[in-house]
C-alpha positions as CSV (number, residue, x, y, z in Angstrom):
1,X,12.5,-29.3,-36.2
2,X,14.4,-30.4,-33.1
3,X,14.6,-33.9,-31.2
4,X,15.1,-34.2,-28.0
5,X,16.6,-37.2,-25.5
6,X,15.2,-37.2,-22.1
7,X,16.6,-39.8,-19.2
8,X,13.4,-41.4,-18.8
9,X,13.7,-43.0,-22.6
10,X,10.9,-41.0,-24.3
11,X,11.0,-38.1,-26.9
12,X,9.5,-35.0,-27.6
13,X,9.3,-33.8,-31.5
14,X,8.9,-29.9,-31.4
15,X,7.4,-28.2,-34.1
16,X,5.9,-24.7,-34.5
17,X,2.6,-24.5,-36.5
18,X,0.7,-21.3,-37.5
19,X,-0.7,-21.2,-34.0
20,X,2.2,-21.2,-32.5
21,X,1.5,-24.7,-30.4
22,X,3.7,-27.9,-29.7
23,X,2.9,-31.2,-31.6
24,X,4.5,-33.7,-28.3
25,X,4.7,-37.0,-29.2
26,X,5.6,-39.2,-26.6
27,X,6.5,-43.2,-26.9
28,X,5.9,-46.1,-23.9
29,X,5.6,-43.3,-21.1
30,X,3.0,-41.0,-20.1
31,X,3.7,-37.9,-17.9
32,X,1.4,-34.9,-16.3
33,X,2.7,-31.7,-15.9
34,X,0.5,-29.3,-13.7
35,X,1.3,-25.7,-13.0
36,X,-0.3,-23.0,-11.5
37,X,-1.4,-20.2,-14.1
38,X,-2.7,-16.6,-13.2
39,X,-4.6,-18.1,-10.2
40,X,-6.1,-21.5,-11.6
41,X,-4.1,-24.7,-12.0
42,X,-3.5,-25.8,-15.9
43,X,-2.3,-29.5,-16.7
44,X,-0.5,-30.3,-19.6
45,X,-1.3,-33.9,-20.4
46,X,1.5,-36.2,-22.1
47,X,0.4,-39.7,-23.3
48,X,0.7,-42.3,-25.8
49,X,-1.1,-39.8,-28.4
50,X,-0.2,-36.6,-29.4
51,X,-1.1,-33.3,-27.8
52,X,-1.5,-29.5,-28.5
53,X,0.0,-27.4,-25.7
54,X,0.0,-23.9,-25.7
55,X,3.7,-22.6,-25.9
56,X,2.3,-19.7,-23.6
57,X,0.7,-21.9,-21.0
58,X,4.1,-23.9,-20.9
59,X,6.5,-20.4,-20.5
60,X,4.1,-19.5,-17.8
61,X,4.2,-22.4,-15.9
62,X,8.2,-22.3,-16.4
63,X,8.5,-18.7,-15.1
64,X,6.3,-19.1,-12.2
65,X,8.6,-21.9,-11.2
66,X,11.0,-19.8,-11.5
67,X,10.2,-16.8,-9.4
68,X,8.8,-19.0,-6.5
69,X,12.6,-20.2,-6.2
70,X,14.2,-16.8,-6.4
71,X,11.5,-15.6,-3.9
72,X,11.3,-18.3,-1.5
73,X,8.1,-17.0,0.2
74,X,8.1,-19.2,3.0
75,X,5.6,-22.3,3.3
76,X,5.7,-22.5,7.5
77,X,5.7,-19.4,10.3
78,X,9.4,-17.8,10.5
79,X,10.3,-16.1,14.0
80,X,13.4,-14.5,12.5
81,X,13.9,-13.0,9.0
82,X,18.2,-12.1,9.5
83,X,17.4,-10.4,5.8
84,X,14.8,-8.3,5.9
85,X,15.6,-7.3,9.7
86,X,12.6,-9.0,11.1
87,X,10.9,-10.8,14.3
88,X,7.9,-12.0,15.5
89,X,7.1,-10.5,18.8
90,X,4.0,-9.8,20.8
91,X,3.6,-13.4,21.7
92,X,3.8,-14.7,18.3
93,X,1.6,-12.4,16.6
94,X,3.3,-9.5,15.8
95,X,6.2,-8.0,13.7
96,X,9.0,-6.0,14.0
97,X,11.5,-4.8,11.7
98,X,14.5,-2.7,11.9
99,X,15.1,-0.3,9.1
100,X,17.3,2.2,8.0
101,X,16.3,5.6,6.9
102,X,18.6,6.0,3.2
103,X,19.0,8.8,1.3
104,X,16.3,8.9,-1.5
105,X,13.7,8.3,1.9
106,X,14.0,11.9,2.8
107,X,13.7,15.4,1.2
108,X,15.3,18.8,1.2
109,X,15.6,19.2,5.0
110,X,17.1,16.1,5.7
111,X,14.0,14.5,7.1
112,X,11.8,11.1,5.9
113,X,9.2,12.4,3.5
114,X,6.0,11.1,4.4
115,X,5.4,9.0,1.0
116,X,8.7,7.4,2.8
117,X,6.9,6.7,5.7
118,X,3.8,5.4,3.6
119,X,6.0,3.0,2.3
120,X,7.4,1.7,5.2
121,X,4.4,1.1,6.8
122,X,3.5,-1.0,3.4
123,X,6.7,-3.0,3.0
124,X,6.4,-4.4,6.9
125,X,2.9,-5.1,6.7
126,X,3.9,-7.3,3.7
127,X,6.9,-8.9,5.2
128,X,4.6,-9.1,7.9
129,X,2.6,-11.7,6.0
130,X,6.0,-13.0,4.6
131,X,7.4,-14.4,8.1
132,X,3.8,-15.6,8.6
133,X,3.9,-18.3,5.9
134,X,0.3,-17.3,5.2
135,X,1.9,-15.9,1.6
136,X,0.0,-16.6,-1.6
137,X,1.4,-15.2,-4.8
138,X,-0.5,-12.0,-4.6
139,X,0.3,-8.3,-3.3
140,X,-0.6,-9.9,0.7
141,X,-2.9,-12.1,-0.4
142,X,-2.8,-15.3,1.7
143,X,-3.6,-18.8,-0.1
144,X,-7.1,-18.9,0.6
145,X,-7.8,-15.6,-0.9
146,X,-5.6,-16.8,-4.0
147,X,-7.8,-19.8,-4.3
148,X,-10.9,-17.4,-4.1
149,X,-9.5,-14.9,-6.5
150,X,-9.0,-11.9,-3.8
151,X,-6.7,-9.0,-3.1
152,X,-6.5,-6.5,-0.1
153,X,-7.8,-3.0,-0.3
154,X,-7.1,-0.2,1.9
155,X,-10.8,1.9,3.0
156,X,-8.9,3.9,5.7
157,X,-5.4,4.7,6.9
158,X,-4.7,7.6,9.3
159,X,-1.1,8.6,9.9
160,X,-0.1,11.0,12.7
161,X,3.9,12.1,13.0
162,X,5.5,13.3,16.5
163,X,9.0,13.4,15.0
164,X,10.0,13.0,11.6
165,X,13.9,10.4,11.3
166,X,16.7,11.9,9.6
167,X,18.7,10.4,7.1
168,X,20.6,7.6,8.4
169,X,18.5,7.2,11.4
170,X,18.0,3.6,12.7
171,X,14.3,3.0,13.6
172,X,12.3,-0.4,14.5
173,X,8.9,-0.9,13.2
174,X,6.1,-2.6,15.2
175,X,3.4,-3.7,13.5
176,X,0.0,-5.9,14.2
177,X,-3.8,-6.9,12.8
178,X,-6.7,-6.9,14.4
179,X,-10.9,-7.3,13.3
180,X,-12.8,-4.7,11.8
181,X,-16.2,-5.3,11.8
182,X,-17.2,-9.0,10.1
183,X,-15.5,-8.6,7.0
184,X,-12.8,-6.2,7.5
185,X,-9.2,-5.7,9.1
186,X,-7.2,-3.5,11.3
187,X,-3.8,-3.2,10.4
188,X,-1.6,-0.7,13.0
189,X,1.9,0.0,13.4
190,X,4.2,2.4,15.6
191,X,7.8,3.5,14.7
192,X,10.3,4.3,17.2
193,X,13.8,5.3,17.9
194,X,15.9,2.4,17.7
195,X,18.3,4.4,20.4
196,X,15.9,5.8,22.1
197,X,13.0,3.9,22.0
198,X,11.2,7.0,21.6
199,X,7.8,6.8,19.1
200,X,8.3,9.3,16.4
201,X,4.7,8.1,14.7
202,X,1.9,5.8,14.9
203,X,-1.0,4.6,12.4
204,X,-3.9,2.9,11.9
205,X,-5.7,1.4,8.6
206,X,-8.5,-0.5,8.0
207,X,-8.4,-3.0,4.7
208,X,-11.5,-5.2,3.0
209,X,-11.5,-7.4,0.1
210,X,-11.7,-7.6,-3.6
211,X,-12.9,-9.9,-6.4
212,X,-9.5,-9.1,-8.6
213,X,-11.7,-9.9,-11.2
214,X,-15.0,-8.5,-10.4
215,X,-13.2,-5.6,-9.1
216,X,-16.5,-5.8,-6.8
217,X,-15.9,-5.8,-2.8
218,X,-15.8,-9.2,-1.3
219,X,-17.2,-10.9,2.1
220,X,-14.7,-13.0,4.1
221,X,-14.6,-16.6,3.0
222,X,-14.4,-19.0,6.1
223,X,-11.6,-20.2,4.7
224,X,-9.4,-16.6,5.0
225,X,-11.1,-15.7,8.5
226,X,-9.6,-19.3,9.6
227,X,-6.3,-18.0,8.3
228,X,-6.3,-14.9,9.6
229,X,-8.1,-14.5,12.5
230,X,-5.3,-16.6,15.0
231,X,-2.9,-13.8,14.5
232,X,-5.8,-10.8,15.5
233,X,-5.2,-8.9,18.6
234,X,-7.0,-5.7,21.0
235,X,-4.3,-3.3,20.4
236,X,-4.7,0.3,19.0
237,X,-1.3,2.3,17.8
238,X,-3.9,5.5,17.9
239,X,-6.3,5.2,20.9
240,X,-8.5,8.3,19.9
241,X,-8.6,8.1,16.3
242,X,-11.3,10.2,15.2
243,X,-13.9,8.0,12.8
244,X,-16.1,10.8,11.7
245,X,-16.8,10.9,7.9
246,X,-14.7,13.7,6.0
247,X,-16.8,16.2,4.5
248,X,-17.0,15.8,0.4
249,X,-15.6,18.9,-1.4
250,X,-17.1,20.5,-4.9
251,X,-15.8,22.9,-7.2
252,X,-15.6,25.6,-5.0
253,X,-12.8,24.8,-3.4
254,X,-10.2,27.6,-2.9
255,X,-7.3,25.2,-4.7
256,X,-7.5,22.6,-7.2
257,X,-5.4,20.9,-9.4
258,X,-7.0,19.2,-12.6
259,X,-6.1,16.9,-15.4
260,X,-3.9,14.7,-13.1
261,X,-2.6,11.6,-15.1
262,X,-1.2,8.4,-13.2
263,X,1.8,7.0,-14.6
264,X,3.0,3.2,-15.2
265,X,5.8,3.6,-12.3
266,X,2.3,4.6,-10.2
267,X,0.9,0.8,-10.5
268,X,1.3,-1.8,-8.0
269,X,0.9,-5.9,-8.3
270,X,-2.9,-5.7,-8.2
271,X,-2.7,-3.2,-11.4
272,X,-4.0,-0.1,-9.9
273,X,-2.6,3.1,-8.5
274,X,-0.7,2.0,-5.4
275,X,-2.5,4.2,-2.5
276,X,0.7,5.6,-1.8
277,X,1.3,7.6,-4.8
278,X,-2.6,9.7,-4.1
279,X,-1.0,11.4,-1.1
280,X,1.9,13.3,-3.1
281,X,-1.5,14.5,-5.4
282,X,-3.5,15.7,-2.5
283,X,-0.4,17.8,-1.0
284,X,0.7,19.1,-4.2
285,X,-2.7,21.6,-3.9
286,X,-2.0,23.3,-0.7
287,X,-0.4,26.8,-1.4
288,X,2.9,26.8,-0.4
289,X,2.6,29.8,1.5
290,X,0.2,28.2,4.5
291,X,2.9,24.9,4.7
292,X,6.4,26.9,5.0
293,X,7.2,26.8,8.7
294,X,4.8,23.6,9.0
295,X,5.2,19.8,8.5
296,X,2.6,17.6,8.7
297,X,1.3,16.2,12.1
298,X,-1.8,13.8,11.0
299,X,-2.9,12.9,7.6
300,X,-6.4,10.4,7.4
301,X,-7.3,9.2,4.0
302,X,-10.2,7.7,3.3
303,X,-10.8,5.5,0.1
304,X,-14.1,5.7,-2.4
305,X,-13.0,3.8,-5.5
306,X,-9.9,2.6,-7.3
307,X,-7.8,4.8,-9.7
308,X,-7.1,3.0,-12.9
309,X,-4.6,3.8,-15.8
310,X,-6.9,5.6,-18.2
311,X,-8.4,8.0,-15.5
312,X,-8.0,11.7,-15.1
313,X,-7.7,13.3,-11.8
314,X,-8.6,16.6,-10.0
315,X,-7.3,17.0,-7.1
316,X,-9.6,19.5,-4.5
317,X,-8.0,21.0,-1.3
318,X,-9.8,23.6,1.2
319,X,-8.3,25.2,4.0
320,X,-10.4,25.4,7.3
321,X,-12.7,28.3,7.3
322,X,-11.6,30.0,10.8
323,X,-8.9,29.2,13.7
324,X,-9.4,30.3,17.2
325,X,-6.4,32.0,18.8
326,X,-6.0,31.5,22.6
327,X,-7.3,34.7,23.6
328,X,-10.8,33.1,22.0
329,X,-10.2,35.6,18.7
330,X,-11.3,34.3,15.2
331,X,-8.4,34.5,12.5
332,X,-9.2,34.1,9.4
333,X,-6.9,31.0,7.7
334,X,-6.6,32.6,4.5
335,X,-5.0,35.9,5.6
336,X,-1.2,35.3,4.2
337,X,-0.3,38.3,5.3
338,X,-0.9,37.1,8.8
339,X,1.3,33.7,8.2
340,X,3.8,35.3,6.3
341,X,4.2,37.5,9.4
342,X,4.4,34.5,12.2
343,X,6.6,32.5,9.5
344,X,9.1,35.8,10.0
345,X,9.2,35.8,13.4
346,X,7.3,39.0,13.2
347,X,4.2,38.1,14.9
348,X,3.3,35.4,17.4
349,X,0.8,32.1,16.1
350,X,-2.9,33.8,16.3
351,X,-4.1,30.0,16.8
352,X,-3.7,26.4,15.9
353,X,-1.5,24.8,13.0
354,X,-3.4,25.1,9.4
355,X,-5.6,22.1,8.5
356,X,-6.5,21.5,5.2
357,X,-9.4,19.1,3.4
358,X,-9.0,17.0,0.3
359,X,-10.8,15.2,-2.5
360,X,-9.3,13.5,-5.8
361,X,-11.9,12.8,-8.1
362,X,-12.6,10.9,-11.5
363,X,-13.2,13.2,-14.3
364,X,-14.5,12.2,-17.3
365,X,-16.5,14.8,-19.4
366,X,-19.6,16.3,-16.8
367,X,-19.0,13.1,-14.7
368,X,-16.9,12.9,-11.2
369,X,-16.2,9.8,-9.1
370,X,-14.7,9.9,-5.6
371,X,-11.3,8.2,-5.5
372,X,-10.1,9.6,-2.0
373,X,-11.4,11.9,1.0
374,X,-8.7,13.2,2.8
375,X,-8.0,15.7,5.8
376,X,-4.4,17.1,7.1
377,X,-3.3,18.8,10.1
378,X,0.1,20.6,10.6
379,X,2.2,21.7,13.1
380,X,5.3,24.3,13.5
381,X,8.6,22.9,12.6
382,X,11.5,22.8,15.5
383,X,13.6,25.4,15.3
384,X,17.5,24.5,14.6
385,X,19.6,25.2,16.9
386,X,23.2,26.7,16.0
């Protein structure tokens, strides 16, 4: 049993009961104490009677309190954000950040790997929404979609990569949303050189929404399209991006990889597997022999279904049936000896860079679910120079 003085001359009397609630007894003044918990607002009522308030409800509404202050998502548009490296540019509406490539960003030969690049392209998206004080407590949800209970989901993203950074490299990141369709967005970005100005890689994505509930897709309320829609522009980082739909692969698929498992560290905020983590499972299938020599020049993704914790994947990867050489001859893409030999130095390329399709599927007993289409292409990597 504890007592408690306030200032304002009344006093709670705390006890714990088998239900682990608050017996709040409160003299001459009344108080109401609202908070917002997991998405609705709860009110703790304090009057001349006595109350039972959930000791959870009040924890929650004390932490939330507490991480809106260490976040300070900002309330009004910012045109400068000196921490995260950012600006508003294209006439209000766009972003740009500068960023430096570190040294868990890149792999064995120095370069940014491209889940780095994935995740680049998601953090200034999200700071993105950040400086445009559209910011609800959700993973880029803005306030109207937090009142309607809604997240983001990606359906598309298509990445292509001219020049990969090194490590230490300073780049700047432009990025910008547009309308897709009635219901959808366009998200795009390019990322260049901060020296040079040079672009080393552009992408496009397209994103719907979700009842985080329902987990059932979602039209735009009025109320998000009002939000949103000011900050749309016509602008295209990939003018000829190819919208075709990416063949489905079975079981006969010359490489596979089954009884994939996500992890905890492979969640996001919206509690599913961030869509970052599927591309290391798609790669992970191609044979290592048709990628040394090769790095990866356009990746397109395109998403079925959310991967939850419990699920099992299989990951499905098919090279291209043929290449044509220049000379018009077919070579077959399997023939290792013939890649091996180019790889060497001992023959010349017989035709383009290897291309590869991808499925990761759901298994559960006899039953497969799409998660992700996917389709790579790959080009030679620059010789170093001594």
């Amino acid at each position: 049993m504890a007592l408690l003085h306030c200032p304002t001359r009344f006093s709670i009397t705390c006890s714990y009961s088998r239900e682990q609630k608050l017996s709040i007894k409160v003299g001459r003044y009344s108080r109401i104490i609202a908070g917002k918990v997991n998405g609705s607002i709860q009110t703790i009522a304090v009057s001349k009677n006595s109350w039972m308030v959930s000791v959870a409800s009040m924890a929650e509404v004390s932490t939330i309190t507490r991480t809106k202050t260490r976040q300070n998502i900002p309330t009004k548009k910012q045109l400068v954000d000196p921490f995260r490296q950012g600006i508003i540019i294209e006439g209000g509406v766009g972003y740009r950040q500068t960023v430096v490539i570190r040294s868990y960003e890149v792999g064995p030969d120095k370069t940014a790997t491209l889940e780095s690049h994935l995740n680049l392209l998601q953090e200034t998206a999200l700071n993105h929404v950040w400086v445009s004080g559209l910011l609800g407590d959700g993973f880029g949800a803005t306030h109207g979609m937090v009142r309607h209970n809604l997240i983001w989901v990606v359906t598309r993203m298509q990445l292509q990569v001219d020049q990969y950074p090194i490590w230490g490299e300073v780049l700047k990141i432009d990025t910008w949303v547009g309308a897709s369709g009635k219901n959808g967005m366009r998200r795009d970005w390019l990322i260049r050189s901060h020296v040079t100005g040079q672009v080393y890689a552009r992408a496009t994505s397209t994103w719907v929404m979700m009842n985080q509930q329902t987990r059932r897709l979602s039209k735009m309320p009025e109320e998000v399209r009002a939000e949103i829609s000011p900050w749309f522009i016509k602008k295209h980082a990939i003018e000829e991006e190819t919208p075709g739909t990416i063949k489905k692969l079975d079981n006969t698929a010359n490489y596979k990889n089954s009884k994939l498992k996500p992890k905890r560290t492979d969640l996001d905020m919206n509690h599913h597997v961030n869509n970052v983590k599927y591309v290391n499972w798609m790669l992970e299938t191609i044979p290592e022999i048709s990628l040394e020599g090769y790095q990866l020049f356009s990746i397109t993704m395109e998403y079925k279904r959310e991967c939850r914790p419990s699920d099992t994947v299989q990951s499905l990867c098919q090279p291209d049936e043929d290449r044509v050489s220049q000379d018009g001859v077919q070579v077959d893409k399997n023939n290792e000896e013939q890649l091996q030999a180019e790889l060497e130095g001992d023959a010349s390329p017989s035709g383009p860079s290897p291309s590869f399709t991808h499925l990761l599927q759901m298994t559960m007993n006899s039953k497969t679910e799409e998660i992700v289409r996917g389709r790579t292409t790959w080009k030679r990597k620059p010789r170093l120079s001594h």
